[in-house]
N, CA and C of each residue as an Amber inpcrd file, in Angstrom:
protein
   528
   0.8370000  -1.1830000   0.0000000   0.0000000   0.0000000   0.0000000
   0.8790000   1.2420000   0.0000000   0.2300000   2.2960000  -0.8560000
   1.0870000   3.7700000  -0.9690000   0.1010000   4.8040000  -0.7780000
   0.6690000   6.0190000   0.6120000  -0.3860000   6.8140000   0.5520000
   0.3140000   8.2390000  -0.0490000  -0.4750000   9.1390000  -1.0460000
  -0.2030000  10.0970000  -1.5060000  -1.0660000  11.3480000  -0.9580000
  -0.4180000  12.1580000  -1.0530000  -0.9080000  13.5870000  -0.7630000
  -0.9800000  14.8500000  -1.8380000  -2.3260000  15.0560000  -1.3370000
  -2.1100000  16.1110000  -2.7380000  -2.8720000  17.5180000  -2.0500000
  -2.8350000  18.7640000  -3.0340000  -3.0070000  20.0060000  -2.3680000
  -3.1710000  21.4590000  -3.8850000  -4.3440000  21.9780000  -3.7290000
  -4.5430000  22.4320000  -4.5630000  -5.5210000  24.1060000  -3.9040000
  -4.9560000  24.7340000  -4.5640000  -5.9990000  26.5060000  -4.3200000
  -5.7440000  27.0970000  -5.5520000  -7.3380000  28.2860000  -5.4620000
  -7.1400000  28.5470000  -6.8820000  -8.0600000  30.0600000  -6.5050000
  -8.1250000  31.7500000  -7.0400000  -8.4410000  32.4570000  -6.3910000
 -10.0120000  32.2320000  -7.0710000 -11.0150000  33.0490000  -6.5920000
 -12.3610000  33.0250000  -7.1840000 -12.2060000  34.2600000  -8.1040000
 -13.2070000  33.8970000  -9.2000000 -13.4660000  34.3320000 -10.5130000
 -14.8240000  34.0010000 -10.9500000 -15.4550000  35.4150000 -10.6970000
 -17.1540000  35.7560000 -10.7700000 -17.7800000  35.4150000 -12.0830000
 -16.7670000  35.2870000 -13.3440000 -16.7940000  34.8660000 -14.3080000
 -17.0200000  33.9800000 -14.7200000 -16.8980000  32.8520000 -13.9640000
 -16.6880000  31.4610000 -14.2570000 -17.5160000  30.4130000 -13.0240000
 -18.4640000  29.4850000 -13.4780000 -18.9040000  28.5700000 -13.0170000
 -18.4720000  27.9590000 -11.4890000 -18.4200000  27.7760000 -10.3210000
 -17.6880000  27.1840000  -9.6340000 -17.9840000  25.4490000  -9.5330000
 -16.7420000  24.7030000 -10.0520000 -17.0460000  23.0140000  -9.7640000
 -15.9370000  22.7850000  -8.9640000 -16.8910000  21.9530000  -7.7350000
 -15.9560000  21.1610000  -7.2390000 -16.0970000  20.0700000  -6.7250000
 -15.6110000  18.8410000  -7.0240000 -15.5650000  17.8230000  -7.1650000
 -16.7270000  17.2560000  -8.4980000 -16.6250000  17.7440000  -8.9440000
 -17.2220000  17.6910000 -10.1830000 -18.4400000  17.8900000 -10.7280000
 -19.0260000  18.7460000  -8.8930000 -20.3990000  19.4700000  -8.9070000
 -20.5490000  20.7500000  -9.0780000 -21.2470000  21.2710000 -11.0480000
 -21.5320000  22.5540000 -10.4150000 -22.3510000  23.3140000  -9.0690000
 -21.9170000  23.8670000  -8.4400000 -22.4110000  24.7920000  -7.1830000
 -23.2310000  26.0430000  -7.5530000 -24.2400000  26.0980000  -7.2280000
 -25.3050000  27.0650000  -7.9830000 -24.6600000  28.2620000  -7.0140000
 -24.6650000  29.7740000  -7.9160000 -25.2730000  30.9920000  -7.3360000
 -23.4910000  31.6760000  -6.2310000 -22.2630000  30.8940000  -6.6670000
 -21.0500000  30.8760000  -6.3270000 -20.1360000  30.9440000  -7.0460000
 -19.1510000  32.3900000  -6.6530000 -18.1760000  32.5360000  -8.0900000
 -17.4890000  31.4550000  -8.4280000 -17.1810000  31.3880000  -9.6810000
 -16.2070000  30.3230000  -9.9650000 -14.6580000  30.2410000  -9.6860000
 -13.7620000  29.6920000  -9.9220000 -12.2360000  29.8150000  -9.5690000
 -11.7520000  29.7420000 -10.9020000 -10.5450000  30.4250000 -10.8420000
  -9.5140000  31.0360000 -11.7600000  -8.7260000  29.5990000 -12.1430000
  -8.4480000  29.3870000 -13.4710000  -7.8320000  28.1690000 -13.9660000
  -7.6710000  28.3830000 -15.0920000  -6.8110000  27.0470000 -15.5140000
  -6.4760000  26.9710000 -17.1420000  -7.6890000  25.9100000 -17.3370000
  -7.7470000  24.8970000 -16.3030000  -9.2650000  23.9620000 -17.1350000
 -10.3620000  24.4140000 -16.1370000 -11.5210000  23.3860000 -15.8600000
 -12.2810000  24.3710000 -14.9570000 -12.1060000  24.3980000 -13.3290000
 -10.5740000  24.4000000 -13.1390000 -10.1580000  24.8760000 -11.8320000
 -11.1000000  24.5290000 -11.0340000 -11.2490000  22.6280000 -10.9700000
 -11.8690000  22.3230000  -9.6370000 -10.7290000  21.5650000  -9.1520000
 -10.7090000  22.5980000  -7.8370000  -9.3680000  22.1880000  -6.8930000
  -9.8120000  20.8520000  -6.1380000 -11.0080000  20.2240000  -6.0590000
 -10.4260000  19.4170000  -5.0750000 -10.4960000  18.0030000  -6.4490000
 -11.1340000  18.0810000  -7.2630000 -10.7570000  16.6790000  -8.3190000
  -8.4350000  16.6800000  -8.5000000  -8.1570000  18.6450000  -8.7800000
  -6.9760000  18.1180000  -8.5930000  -5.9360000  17.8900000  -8.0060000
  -6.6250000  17.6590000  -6.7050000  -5.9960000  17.7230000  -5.4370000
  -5.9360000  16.3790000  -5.2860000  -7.0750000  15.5400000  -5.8310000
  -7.0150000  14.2760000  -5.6020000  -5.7290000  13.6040000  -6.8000000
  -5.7010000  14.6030000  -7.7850000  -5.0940000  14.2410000  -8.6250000
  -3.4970000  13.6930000  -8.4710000  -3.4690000  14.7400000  -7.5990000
  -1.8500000  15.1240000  -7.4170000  -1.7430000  13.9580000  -6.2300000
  -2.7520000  13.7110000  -5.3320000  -2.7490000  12.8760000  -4.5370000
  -2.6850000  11.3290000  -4.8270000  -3.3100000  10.7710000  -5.9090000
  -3.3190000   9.6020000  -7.0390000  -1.6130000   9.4240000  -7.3750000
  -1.0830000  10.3590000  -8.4380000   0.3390000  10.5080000  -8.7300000
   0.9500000  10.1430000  -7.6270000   0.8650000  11.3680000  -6.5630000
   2.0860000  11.1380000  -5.9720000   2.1360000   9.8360000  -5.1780000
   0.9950000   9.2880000  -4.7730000   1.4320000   7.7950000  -4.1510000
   1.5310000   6.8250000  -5.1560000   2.0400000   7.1140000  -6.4630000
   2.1320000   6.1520000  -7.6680000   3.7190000   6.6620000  -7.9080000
   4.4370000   7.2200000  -7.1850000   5.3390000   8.3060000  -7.9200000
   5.2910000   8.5830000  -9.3720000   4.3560000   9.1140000 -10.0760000
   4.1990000   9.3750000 -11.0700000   4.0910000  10.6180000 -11.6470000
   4.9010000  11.5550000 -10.8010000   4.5560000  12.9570000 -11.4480000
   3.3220000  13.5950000 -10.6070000   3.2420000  14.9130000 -11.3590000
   2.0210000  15.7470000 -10.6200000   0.9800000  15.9090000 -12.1980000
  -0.1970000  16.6730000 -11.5400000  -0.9730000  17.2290000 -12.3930000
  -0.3450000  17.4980000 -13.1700000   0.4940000  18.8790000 -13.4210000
   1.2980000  19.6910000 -14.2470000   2.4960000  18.5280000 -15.2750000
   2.9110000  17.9760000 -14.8930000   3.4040000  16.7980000 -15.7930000
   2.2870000  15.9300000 -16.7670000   1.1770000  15.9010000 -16.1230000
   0.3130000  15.1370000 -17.3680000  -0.7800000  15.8730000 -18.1450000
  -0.9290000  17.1220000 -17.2130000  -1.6230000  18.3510000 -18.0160000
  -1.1120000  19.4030000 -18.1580000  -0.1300000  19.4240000 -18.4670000
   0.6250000  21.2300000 -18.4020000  -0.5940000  22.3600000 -18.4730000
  -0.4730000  23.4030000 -17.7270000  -1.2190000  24.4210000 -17.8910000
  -1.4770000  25.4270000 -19.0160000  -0.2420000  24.9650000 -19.6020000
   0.6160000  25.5750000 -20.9240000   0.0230000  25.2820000 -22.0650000
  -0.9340000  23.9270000 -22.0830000  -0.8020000  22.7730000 -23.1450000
  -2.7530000  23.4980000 -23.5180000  -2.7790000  24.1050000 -24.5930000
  -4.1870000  24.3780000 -25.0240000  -5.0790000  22.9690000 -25.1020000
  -4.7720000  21.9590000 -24.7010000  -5.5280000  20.6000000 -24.8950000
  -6.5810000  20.9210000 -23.4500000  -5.9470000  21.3810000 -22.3120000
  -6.5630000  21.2520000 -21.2940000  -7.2820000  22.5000000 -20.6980000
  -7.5560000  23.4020000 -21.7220000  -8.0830000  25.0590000 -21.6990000
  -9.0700000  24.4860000 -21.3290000 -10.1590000  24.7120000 -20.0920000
 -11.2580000  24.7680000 -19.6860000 -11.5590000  22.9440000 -19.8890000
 -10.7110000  22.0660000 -19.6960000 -11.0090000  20.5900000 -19.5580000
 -12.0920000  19.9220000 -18.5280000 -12.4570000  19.2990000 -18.6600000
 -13.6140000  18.6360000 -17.2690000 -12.5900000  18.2020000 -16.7220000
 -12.5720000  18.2550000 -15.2590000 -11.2270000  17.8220000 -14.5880000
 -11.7670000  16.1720000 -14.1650000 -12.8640000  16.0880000 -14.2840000
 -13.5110000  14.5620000 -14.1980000 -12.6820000  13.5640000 -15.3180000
 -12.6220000  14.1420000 -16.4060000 -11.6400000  13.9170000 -17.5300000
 -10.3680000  13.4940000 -17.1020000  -9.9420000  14.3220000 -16.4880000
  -8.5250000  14.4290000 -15.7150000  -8.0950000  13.5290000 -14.9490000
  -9.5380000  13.0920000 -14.1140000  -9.7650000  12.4510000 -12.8640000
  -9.3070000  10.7000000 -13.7120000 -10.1490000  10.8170000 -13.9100000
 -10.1400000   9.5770000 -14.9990000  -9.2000000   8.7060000 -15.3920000
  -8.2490000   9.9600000 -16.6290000  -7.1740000   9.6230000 -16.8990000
  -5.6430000   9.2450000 -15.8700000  -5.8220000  10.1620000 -15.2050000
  -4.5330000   9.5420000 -13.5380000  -5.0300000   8.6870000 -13.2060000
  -6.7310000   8.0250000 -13.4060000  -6.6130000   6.5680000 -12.4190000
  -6.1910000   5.6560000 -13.1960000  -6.2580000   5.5880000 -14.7700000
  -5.5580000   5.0950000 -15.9640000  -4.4740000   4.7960000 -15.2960000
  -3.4240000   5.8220000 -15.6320000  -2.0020000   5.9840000 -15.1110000
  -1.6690000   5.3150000 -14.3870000  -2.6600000   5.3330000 -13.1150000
  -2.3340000   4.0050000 -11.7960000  -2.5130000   2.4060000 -12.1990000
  -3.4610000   2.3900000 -13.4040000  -4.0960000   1.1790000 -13.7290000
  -2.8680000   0.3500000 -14.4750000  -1.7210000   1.6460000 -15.0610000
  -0.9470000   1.0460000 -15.9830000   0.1500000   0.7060000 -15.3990000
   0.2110000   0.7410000 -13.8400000   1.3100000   0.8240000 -13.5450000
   0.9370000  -0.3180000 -12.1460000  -0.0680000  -0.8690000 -12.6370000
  -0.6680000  -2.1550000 -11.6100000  -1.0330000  -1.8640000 -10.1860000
  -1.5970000  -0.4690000 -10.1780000  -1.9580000  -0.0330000  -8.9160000
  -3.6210000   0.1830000  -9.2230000  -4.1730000   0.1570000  -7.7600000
  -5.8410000   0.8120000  -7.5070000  -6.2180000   1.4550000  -6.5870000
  -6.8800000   2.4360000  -6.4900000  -7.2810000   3.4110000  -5.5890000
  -8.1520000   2.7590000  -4.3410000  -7.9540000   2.7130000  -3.4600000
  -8.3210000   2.3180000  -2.1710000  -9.3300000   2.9510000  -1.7660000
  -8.9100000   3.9620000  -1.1030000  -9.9800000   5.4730000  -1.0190000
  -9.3150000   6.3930000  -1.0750000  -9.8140000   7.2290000  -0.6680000
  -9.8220000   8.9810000  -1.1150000 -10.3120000   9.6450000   0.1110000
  -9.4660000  10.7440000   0.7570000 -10.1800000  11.8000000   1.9110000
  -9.4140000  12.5150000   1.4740000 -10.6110000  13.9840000   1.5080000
 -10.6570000  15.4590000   1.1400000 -10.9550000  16.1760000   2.2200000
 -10.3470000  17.3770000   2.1030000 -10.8080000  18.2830000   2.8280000
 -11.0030000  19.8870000   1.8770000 -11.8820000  20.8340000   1.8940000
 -12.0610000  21.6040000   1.6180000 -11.9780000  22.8960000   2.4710000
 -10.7950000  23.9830000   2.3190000 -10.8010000  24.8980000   3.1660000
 -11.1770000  26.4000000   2.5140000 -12.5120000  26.9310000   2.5240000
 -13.1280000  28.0740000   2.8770000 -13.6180000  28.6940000   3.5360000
 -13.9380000  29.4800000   3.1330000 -15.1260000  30.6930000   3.6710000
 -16.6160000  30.3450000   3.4210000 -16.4150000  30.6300000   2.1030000
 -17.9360000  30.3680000   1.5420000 -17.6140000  29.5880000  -0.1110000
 -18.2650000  28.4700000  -0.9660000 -19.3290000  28.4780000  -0.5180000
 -19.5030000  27.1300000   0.8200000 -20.6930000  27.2050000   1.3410000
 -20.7810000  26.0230000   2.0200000 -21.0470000  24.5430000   1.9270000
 -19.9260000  23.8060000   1.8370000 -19.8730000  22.7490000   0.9660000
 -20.8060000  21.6630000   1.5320000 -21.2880000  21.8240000   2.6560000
 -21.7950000  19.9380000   3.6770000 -22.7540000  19.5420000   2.5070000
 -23.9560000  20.6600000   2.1060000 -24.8640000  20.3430000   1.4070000
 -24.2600000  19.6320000  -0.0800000 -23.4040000  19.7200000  -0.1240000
 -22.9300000  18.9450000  -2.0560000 -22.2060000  17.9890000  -1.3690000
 -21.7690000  17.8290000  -0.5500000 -20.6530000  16.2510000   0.0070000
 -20.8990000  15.3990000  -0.8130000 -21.9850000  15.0610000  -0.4640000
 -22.8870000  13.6290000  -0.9570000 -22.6560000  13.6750000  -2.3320000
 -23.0450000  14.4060000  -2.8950000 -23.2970000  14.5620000  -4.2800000
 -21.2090000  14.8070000  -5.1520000 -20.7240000  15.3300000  -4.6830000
 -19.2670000  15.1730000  -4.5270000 -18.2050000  14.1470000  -4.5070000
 -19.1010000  13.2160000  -3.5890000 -18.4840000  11.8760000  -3.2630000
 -18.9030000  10.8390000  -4.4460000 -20.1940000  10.7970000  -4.7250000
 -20.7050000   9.9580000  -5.9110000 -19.7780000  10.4810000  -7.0180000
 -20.0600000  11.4400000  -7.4940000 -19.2340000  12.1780000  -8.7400000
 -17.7340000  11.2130000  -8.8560000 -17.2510000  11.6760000  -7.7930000
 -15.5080000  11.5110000  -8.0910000 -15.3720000  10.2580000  -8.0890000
 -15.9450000   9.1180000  -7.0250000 -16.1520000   7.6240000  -7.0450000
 -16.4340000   7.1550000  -8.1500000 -17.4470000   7.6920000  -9.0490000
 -17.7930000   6.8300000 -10.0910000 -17.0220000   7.4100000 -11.5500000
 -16.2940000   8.1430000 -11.0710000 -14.8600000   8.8830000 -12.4360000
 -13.7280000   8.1860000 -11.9270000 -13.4580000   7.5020000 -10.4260000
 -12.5690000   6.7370000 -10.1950000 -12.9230000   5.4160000 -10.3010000
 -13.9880000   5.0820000 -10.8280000 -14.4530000   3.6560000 -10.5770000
 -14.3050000   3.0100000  -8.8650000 -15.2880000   3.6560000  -8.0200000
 -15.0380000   3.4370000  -6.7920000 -16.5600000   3.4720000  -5.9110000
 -17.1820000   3.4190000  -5.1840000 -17.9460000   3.3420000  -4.1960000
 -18.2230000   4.5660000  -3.8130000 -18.9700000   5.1070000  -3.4470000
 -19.0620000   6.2900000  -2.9830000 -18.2640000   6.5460000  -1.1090000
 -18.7670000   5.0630000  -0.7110000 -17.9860000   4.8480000   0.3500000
 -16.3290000   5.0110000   0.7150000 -16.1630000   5.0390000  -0.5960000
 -14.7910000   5.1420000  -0.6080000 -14.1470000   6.3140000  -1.0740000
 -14.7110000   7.5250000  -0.5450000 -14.2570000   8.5580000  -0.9570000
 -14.8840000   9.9180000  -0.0380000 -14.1830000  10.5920000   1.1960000
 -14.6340000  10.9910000   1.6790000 -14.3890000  12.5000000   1.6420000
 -15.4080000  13.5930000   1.4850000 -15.4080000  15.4720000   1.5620000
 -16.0300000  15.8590000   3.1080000 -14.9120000  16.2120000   3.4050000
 -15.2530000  17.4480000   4.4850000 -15.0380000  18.7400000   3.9160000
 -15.3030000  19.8260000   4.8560000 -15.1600000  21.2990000   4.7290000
 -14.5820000  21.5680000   6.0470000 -13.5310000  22.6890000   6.0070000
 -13.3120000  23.7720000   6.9140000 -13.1500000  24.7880000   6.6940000
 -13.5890000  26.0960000   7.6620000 -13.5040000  27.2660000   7.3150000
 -11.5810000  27.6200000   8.0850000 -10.9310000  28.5880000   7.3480000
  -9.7690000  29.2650000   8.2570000  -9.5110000  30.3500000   8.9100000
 -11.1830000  30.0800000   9.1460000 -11.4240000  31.1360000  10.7970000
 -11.4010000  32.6340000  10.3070000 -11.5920000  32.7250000   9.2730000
 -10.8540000  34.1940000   8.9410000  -9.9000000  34.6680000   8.6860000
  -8.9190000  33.6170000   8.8300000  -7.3020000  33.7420000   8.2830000
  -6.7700000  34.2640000   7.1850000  -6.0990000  35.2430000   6.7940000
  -5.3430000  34.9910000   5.5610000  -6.1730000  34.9570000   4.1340000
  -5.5030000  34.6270000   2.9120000  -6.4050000  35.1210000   1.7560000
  -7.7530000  33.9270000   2.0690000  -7.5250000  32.7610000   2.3260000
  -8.5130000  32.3170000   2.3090000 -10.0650000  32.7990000   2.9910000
  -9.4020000  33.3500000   4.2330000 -10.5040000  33.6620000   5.5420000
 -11.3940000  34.6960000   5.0880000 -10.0970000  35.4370000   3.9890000
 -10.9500000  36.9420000   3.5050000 -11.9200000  36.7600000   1.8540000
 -11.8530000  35.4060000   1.9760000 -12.4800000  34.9390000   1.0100000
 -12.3430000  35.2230000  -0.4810000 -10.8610000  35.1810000  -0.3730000
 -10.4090000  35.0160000  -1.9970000 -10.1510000  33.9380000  -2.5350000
 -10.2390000  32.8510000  -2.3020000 -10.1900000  31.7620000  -2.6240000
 -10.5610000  30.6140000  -1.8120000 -10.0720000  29.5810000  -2.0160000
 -10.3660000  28.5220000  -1.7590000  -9.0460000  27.4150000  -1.6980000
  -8.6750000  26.3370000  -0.9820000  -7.8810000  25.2720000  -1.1440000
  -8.4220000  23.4760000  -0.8340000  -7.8750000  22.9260000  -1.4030000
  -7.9380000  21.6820000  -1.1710000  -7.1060000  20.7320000  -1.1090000
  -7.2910000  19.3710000   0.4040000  -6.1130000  19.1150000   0.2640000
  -6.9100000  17.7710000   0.1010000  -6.2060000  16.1770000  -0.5160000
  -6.4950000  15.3140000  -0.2440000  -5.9930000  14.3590000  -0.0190000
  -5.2150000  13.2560000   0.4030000  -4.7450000  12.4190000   0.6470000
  -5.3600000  10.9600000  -0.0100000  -4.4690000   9.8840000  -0.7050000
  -5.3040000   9.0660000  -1.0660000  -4.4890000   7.3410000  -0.8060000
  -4.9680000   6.8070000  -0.6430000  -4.4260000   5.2200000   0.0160000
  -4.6840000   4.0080000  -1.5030000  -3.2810000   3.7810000  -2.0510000
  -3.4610000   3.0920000  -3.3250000  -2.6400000   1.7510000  -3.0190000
  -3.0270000   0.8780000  -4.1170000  -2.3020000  -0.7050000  -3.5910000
  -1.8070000  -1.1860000  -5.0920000  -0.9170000  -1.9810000  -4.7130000
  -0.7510000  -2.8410000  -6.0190000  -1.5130000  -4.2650000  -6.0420000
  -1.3040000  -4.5800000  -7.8880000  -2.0570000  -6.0000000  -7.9790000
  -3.5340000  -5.8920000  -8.0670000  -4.3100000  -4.6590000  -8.2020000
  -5.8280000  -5.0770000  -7.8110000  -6.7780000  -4.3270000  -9.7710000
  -5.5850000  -4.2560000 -10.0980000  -6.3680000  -2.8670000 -11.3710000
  -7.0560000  -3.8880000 -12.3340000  -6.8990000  -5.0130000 -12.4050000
  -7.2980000  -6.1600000 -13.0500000  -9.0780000  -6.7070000 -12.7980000
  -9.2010000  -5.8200000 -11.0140000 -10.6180000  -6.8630000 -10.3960000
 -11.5510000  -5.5910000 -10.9560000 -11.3470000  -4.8090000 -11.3980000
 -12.5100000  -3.7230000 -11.5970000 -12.5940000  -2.5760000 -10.5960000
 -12.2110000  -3.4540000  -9.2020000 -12.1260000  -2.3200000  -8.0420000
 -11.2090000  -1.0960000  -8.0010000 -11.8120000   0.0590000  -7.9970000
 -10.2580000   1.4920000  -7.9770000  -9.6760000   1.2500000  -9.5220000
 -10.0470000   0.6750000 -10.2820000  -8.9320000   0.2690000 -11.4940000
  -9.4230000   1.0780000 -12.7920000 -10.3490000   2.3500000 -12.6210000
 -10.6110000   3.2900000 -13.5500000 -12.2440000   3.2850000 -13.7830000
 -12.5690000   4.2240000 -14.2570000 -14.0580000   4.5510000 -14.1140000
 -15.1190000   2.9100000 -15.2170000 -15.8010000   3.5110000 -14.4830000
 -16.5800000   2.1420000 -15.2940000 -16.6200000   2.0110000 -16.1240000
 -16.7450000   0.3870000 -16.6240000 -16.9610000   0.4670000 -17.9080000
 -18.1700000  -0.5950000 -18.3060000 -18.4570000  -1.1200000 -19.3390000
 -19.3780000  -1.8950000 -19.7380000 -19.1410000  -3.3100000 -18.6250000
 -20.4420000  -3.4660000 -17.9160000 -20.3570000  -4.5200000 -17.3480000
 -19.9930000  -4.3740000 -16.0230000 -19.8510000  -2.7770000 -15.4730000
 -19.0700000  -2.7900000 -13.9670000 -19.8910000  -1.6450000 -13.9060000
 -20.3220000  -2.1530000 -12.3980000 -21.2160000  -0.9410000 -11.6380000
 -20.5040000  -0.4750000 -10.3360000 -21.4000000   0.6290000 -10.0790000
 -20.8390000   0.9350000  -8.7920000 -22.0480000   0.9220000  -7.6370000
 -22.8230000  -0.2780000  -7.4360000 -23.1320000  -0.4000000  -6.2310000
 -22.3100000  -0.6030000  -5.5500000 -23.3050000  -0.0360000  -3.9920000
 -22.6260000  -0.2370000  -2.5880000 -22.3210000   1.0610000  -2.2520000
């Protein structure tokens, strides 16, 4: 077993949609990005990689790279569990944390957790969102943004059973 850590902020931008975890959030600015800057799909991202040692986000999506201008980061999500799949690893679970101000995330958890589980080919059980606020701290507190951190627990040998081994496909569900 390998656990990775990952960590992502991005400032808000009234312009733009806010997703995170791969839920649009009604009536909440969006965040500033090259794709649609949902920090916590690439928080998990970086969190996937790095317990694969496989690089970060920025190594498999450069920010640079017009392929990933405004990308579904579910897309994203996807493709790193690939990456793990090719390298005979599977995603175990997943814990997030979300640190703002506003918006207030408890109400989308649920809906958060399904999303990213079933782009990781995973359980909903197996993938957990909290929120914290930073008290008022700093850019976050003053509500310019947002961060996310997530940590994720991956194994070898399992990318073969369907379990953690990439989003579904014909013939594989995600009950439970």
């Amino acid at each position: 077993m390998r656990i990775g850590f990952g960590y992502d902020s991005h400032r808000f931008d009234p312009s733009r949609p806010l997703i995170l975890g791969g839920i649009r959030i009604p009536a909440a600015s969006g965040l500033a990005g090259h794709s649609d800057a949902d920090a916590v799909a690439h928080a998990i991202i970086d969190a996937l990689l790095g317990a694969a040692a496989a690089g970060d986000i920025g190594t498999h999506f450069p920010p640079d790279d017009p392929r990933w201008k405004d990308a579904d980061s579910m897309h994203l999500l996807e493709q790193a569990v690939r990456v793990l799949g090719g390298r005979d690893y599977r995603v175990v679970n997943v814990d997030v944390t979300v640190v703002c101000e506003r918006p207030r995330i408890g109400s989308h958890a649920r809906a958060m957790q399904e999303r990213l589980a079933k782009a990781m080919g995973l359980r909903a059980t197996q993938v957990s969102i909290k929120a914290k606020t930073n008290e008022g701290l700093g850019w976050i507190g003053a509500a310019e943004g947002l961060a996310a951190c997530a940590v994720a627990l991956i194994e070898e040998g399992g990318a073969a059973d369907g379990a953690g081994g990439g989003p579904p496909g014909p013939g594989r569900t995600l009950a439970g």
